[in-house]
N, C-alpha and C positions, 0 to 999 in steps of 0.2 A: 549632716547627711548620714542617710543610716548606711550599714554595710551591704544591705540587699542593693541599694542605690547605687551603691560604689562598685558592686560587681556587674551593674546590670551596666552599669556604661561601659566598662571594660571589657561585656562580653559584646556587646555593641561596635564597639569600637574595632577591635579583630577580625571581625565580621565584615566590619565595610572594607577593611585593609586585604582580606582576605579576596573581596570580590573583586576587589579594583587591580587585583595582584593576577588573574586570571581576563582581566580581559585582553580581546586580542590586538596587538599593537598596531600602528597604524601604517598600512604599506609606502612605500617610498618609489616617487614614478622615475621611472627606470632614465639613468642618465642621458642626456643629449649626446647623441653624436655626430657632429660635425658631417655633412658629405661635402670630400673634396672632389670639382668633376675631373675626368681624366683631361690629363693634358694634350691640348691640339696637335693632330697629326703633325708630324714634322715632311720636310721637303727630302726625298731620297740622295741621298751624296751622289752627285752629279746629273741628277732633274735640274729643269730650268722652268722658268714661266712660258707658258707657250706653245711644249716641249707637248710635241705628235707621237702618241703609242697606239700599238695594234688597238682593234675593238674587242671591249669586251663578250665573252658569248654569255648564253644563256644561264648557264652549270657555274657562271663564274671564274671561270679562267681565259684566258687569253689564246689568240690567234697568234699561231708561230707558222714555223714551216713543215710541221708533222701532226696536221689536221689530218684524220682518213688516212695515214698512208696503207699502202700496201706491202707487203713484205718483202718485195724489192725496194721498193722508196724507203723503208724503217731501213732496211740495210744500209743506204748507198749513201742516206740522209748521216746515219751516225758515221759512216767513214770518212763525209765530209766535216762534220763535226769534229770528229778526233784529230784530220786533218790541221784542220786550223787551228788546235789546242799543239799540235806539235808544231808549226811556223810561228806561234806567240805566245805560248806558255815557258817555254824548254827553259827561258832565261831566269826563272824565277824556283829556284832548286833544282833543274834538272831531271831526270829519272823519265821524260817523258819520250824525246825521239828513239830511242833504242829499243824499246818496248814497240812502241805504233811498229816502224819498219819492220820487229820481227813480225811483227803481224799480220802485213801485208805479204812479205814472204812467205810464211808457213800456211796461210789461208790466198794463196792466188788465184788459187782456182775457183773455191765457191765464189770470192769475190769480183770475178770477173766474169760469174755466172750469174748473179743477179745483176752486177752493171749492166751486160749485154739485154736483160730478159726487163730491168729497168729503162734502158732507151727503146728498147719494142711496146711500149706502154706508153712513149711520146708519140712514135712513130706511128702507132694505130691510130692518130687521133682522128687522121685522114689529112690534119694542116698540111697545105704546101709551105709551110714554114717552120715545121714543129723544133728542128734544129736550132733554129734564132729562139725558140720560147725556151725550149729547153735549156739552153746556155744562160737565156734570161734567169732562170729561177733558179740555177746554180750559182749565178750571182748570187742573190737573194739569200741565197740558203749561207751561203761566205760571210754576207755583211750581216747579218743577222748573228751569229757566232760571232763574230769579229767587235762586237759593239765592247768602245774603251770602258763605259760605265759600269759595266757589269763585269770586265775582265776578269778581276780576281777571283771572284766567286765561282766564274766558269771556269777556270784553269783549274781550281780546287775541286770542283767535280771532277772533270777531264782527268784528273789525272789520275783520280782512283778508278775510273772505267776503262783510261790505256791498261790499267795491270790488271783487271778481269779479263777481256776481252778475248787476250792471247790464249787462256785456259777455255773458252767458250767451243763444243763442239758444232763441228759445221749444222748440223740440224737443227740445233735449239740456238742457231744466229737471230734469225727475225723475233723469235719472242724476246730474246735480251735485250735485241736491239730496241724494239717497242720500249720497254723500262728503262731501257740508260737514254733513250731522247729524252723521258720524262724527268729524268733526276738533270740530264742537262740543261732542258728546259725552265726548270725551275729556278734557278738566279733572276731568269729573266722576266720571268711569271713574277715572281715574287717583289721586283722592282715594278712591274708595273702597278702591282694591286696597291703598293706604298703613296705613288706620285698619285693612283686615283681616288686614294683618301684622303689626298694633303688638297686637291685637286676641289674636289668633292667639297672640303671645307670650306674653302676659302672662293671659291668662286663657285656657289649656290646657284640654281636655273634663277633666272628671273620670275616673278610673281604671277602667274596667269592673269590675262586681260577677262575681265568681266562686261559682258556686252548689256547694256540696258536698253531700253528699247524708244528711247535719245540716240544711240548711237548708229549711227548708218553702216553698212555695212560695204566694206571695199571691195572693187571687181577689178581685178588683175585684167589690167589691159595689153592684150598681146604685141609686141617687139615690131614698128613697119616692117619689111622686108625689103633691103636694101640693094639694090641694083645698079649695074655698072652702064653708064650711059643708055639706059632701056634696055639693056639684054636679061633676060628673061628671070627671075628668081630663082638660086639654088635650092634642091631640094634632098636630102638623105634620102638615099637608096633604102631598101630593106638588107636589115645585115645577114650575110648570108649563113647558115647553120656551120657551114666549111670554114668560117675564119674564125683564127684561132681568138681568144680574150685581149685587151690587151694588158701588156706587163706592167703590174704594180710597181709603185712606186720605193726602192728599196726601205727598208725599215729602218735602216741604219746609213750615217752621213759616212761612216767608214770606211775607207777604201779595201775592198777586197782581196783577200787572199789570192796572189797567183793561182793559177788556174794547173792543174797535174797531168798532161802532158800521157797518152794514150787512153789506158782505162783506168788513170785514175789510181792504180793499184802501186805507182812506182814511190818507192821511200822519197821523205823528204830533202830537196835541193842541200848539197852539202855534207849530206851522210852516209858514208861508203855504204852501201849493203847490196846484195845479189840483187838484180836487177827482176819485175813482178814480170806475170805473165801479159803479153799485148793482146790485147782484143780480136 
């Protein structure tokens, strides 16, 4: 082999090494990764199966007892609320009755200017009964705060809004009040939206019925009407515009907070303090 022969392979040779050395390598498809799905709603510590909560609204949150109020109701609402935080919270660190009661002492007057200008807002309603409704929905407003399940969490709000409260001047009450319902509220909010996605989970609507045109379609046949030895069939009046709703069914199995004894303003049963102003 001659030496032109011998170079020309060599330069042959470099040449493919060189090309093969520039081309471009081969991409690598990007690793798997696993999706793990999120784990199933859990059941809220002390939900049951079964277990009746307010309706959800529209927005998403839940039906309490400071839909709409007014700025007497946002008052009168949160002094019941803080009420009941000082009858079952106090045991759990303390720091809670001494605070409420100054509160009610040092603010007796506004507070017993919206109480009074809050039951003229039952008493317009024109009921010859607004008294029973009203008592009715101060229940309501008791056992609804009072509920065991959500205890802790409300006492833990509660007790950082007894020690704002007292620095609160009389004129900026109803806007604060409006916000510490909601921060109150929220234990309770927040439990409900838990059970309605464990809820939600696990007991799915059933499947909509698809009707073909094989299947007959059912006519709700109306109820006889039942009569007592031939006397005549009862019939519902028209209800009249004057009578009041009637009272919901409380929210809570709870038994209610004792009831506060004039306007509401007097400290809690058992704790020395100046006595509030009466109605």
């Amino acid at each position: 082999m001659t030496l032109r022969a011998i170079l020309g392979r060599g330069v042959l040779a470099g040449w493919v090494l060189g090309v093969a050395g520039c081309a471009t390598p081969p991409v690598k498809p990007p690793p798997v990764v696993a999706t793990v799905p999120p784990p199933p709603p859990q059941m809220p510590p002390g939900g049951y199966i079964g277990m009746k909560i307010p309706h959800k609204l529209a927005n998403g949150t839940y039906v309490t007892p400071n839909i709409d109020n007014t700025d007497q109701a946002a008052v009168w609402h949160l002094r019941n609320a803080l009420n009941v935080a000082a009858l079952g919270c106090d045991q759990a660190g303390g720091g809670i009755v001494e605070p409420y009661n100054a509160w009610l002492t040092t603010h007796a007057a506004v507070l017993d200017h919206y109480f009074q200008a809050y039951r003229h807002e039952w008493q317009s309603t024109g009921w010859w009964d607004w008294e029973r409704v009203y008592d009715n929905n101060q229940t309501r407003i008791y056992n609804f705060y009072s509920q065991p399940t959500m205890r802790a969490a409300f006492c833990a709000v509660a007790r950082r809004e007894i020690a704002q409260v007292g620095q609160v001047a009389d004129t900026d009450l109803p806007a604060f009040a409006r916000k510490a319902l909601v921060r109150l509220d929220k234990p309770f909010v927040d439990f409900y939206a838990a059970f309605n996605a464990w809820r939600d989970y696990y007991e799915p609507a059933p499947p909509p019925v698809v009707r073909t045109i094989d299947t007959p379609i059912a006519v709700a046949t109306p109820a006889p009407v039942v009569t007592l030895d031939g006397a005549p069939p009862v019939t519902l009046g028209t209800l009249s515009l004057s009578t009041p709703p009637p009272a919901d069914t409380p929210i809570a199995i709870a038994t209610p907070s004792p009831p506060v004894t004039g306007s509401g303003s007097a400290p809690v049963a058992g704790v020395v303090a100046p006595a509030a102003t009466a109605p």
